[in-house]
C-alpha positions as CSV (number, residue, x, y, z in Angstrom):
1,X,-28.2,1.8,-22.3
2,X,-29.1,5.0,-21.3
3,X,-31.2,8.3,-23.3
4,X,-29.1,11.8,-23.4
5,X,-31.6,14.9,-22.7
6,X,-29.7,18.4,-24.1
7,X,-32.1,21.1,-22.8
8,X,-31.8,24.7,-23.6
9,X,-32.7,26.8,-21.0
10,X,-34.6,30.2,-21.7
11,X,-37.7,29.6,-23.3
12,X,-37.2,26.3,-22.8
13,X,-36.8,25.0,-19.5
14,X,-38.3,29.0,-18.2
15,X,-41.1,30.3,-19.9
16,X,-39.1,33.6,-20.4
17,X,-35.3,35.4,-21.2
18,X,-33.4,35.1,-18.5
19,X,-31.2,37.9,-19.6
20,X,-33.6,40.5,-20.4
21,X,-35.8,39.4,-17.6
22,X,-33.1,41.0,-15.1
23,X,-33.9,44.2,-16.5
24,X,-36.6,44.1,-14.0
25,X,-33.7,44.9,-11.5
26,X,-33.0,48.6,-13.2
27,X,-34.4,51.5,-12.4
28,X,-38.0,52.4,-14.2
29,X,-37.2,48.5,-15.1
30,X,-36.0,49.8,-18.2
31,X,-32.4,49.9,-19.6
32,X,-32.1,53.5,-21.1
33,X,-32.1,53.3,-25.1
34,X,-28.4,54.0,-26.0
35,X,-27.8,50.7,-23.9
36,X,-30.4,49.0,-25.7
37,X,-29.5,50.2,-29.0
38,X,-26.0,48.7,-28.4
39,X,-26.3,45.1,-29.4
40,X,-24.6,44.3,-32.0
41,X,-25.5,40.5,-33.6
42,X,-23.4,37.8,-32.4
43,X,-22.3,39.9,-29.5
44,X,-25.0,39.3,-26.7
45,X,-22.3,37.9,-23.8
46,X,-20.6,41.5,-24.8
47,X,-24.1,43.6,-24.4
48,X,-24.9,41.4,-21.1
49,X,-21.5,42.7,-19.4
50,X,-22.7,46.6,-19.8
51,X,-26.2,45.9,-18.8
52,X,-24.7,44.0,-15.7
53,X,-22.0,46.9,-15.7
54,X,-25.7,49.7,-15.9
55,X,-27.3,47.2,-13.1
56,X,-24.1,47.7,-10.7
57,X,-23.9,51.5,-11.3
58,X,-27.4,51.6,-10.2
59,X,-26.4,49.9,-6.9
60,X,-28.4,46.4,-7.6
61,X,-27.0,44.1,-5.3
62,X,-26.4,40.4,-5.5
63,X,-29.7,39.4,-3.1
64,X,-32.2,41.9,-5.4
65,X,-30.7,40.0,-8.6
66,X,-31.1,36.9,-6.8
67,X,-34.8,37.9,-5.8
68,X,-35.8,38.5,-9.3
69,X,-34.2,35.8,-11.1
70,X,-35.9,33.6,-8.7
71,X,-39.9,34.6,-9.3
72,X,-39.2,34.1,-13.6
73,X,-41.8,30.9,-14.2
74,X,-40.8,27.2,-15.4
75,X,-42.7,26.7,-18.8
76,X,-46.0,24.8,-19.0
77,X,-45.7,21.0,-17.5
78,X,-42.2,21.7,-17.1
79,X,-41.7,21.3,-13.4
80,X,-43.6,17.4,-13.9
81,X,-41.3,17.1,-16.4
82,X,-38.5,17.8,-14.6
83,X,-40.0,15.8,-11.7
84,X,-40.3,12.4,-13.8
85,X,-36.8,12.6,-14.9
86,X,-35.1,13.2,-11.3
87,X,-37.4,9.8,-10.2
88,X,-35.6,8.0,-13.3
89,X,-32.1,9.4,-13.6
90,X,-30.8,5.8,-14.2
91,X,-32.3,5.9,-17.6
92,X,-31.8,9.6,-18.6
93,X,-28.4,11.6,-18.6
94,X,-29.4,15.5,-19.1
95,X,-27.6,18.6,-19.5
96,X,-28.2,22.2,-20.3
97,X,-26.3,23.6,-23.2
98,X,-27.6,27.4,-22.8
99,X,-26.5,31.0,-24.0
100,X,-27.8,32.5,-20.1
101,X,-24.9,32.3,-17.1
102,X,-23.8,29.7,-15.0
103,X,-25.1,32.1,-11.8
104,X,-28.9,32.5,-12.9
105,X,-29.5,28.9,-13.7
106,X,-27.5,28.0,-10.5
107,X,-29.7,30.2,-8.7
108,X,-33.4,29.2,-11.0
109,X,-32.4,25.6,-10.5
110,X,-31.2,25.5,-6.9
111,X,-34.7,27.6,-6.1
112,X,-37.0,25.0,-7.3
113,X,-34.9,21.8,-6.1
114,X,-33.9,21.1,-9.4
115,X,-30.0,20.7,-10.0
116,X,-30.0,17.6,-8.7
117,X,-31.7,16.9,-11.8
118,X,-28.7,18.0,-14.1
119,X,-25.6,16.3,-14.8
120,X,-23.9,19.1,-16.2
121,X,-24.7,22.3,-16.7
122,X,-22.8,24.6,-20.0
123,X,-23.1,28.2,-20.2
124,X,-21.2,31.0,-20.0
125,X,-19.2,31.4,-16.6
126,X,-20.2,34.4,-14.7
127,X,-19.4,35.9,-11.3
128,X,-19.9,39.0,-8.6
129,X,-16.7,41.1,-8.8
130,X,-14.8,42.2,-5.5
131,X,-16.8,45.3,-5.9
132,X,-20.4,43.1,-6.7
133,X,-21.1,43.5,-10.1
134,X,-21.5,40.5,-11.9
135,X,-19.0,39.7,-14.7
136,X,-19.6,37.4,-17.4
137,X,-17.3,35.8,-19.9
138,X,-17.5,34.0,-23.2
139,X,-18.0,29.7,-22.5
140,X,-15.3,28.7,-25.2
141,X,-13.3,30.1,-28.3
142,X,-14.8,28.4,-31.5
143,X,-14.6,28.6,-35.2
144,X,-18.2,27.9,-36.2
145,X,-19.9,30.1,-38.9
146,X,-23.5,30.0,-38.0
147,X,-23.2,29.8,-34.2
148,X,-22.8,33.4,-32.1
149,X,-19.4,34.4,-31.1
150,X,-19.1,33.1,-27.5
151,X,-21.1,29.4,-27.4
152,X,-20.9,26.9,-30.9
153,X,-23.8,24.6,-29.5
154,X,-22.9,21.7,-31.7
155,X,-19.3,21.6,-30.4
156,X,-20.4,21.8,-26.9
157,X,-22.4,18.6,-27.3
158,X,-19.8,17.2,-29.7
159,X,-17.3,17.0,-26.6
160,X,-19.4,16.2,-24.1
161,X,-20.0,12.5,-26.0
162,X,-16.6,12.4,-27.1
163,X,-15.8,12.7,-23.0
164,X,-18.8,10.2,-22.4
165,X,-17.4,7.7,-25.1
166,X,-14.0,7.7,-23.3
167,X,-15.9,6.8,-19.7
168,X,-17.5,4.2,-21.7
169,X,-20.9,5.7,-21.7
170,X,-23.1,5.8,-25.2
171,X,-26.6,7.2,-25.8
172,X,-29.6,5.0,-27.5
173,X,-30.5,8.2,-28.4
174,X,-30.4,12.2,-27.8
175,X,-33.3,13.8,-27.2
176,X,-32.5,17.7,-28.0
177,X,-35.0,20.1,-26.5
178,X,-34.9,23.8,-27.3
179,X,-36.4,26.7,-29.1
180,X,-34.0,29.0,-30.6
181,X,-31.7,29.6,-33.6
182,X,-28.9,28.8,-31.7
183,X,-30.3,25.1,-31.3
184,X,-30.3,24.3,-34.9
185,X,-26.7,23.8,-35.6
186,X,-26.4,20.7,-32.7
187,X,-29.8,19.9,-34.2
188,X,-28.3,19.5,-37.6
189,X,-25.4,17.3,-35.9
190,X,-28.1,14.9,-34.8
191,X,-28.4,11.3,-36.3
192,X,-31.5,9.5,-37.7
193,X,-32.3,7.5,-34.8
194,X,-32.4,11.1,-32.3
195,X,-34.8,13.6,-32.0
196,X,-35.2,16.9,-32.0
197,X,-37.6,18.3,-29.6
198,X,-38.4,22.0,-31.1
199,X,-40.7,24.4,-28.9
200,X,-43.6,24.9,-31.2
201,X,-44.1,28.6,-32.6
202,X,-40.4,29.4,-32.0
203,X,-37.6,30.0,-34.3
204,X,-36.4,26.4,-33.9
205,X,-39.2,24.8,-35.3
206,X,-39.3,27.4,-38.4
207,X,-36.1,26.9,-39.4
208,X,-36.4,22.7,-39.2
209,X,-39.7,23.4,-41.3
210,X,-37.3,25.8,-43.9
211,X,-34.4,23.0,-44.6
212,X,-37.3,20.3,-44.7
213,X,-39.2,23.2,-47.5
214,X,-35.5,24.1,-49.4
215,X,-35.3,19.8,-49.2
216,X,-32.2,19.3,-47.1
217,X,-34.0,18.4,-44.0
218,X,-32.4,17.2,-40.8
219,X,-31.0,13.8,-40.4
220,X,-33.1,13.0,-37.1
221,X,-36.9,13.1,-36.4
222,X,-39.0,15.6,-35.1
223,X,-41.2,16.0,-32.5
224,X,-42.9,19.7,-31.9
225,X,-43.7,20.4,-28.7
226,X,-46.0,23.1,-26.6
227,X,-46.1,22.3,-22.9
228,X,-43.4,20.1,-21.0
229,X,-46.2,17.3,-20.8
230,X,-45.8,16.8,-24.4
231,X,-42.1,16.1,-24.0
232,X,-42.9,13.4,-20.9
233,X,-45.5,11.7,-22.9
234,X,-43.0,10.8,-25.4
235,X,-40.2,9.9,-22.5
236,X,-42.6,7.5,-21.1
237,X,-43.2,5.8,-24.6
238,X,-39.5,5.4,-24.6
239,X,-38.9,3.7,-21.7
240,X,-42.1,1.2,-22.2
241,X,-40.3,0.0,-25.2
């Protein structure tokens, strides 16, 4: 029996934003304020294509991107943790269910060795146009209330077990590990023998601690978390038993 690890990925797996990290890319490193100003909630994939769309106006190529993207830092204890679960991969499954781009984890993960480490990877599909600007679409169509536009987290997982079940693979358990609002509806799908692995001081872990204050807490456990080491501790407890 194997353990299913859903990581997010900014903030999580890299101490930072991947998307407004590339900002760093524009000139004066700053996007000018009617560009800022233009996000509208539940539209980020939308606001990403015109800063990408700013970026390639600006002539930043594919290499300086690449550059940048490259030099954003794992989070604490991360890169052990990462390590420990490529030396036991034939007890953990793990994906990334994330709201960055299929081209700057590619490029994070491939930089530091650690794809390998990843079974699948779920995010919105981007790529460089003929003309090198980079494009980025929505990762599925869904009809989930609480969840932005472009990525419903919990129906992302959903599948991916459905798919599993069908190969004949189930989980003892899923170990979700993330940090933002968009984590708490595949949180909420969680049963009572997972866990939810919320970054501690993050929105994540403040809204778990609101259901569990208004009394309809999440079905599965808990388990804060500060650096990556924190995460591994408990990983190693789970494979002692």
């Amino acid at each position: 029996m194997k353990f299913l690890l859903v990581f997010d990925f900014d903030h999580t797996i890299i101490d930072e934003n991947s998307d407004t990290w590339i900002v760093k890319c524009a000139p004066e490193r700053k996007l000018p304020n009617g560009l800022r100003n233009s996000y509208q909630p539940g539209h980020w994939t939308e606001y990403m294509g015109r800063v990408f769309v700013y970026l390639g106006d600006n002539g930043v190529k594919e290499d300086e991107m690449k550059r940048t993207m490259t030099t954003i830092p794992f989070t604490a204890g991360m890169i052990d943790l990462l390590g420990f679960i490529g030396e036991n991969k034939e007890l953990f499954d793990c994906i990334i269910v994330s709201d960055s781009n299929t081209v700057f984890i590619d490029w994070i993960l491939k930089a530091a060795d650690f794809h390998k480490v990843f079974d699948e990877v779920f995010t919105n599909p981007a790529a460089f146009s003929s003309t090198g600007y980079l494009t980025v679409q929505h990762f599925h169509a869904h009809h989930c209330a609480k969840c932005p536009k472009n990525l419903c987290k919990r129906k992302v997982l959903k599948e991916f077990l459905d798919k599993q079940l069908e190969r004949g693979v189930s989980y003892t358990q899923i170990i979700y590990i993330g940090d933002g609002g968009n984590d708490l509806c595949p949180v909420m799908f969680l049963k009572k023998n997972d866990i939810a692995m919320p970054r501690q001081g993050y929105t994540l872990e403040k809204r778990i601690s609101q259901l569990a204050q208004s009394l309809s807490p999440v079905q599965c456990s808990v388990l804060v978390w500060s650096s990556a080491i924190d995460i591994m501790s408990y990983l190693k407890l789970l494979i002692k038993e």
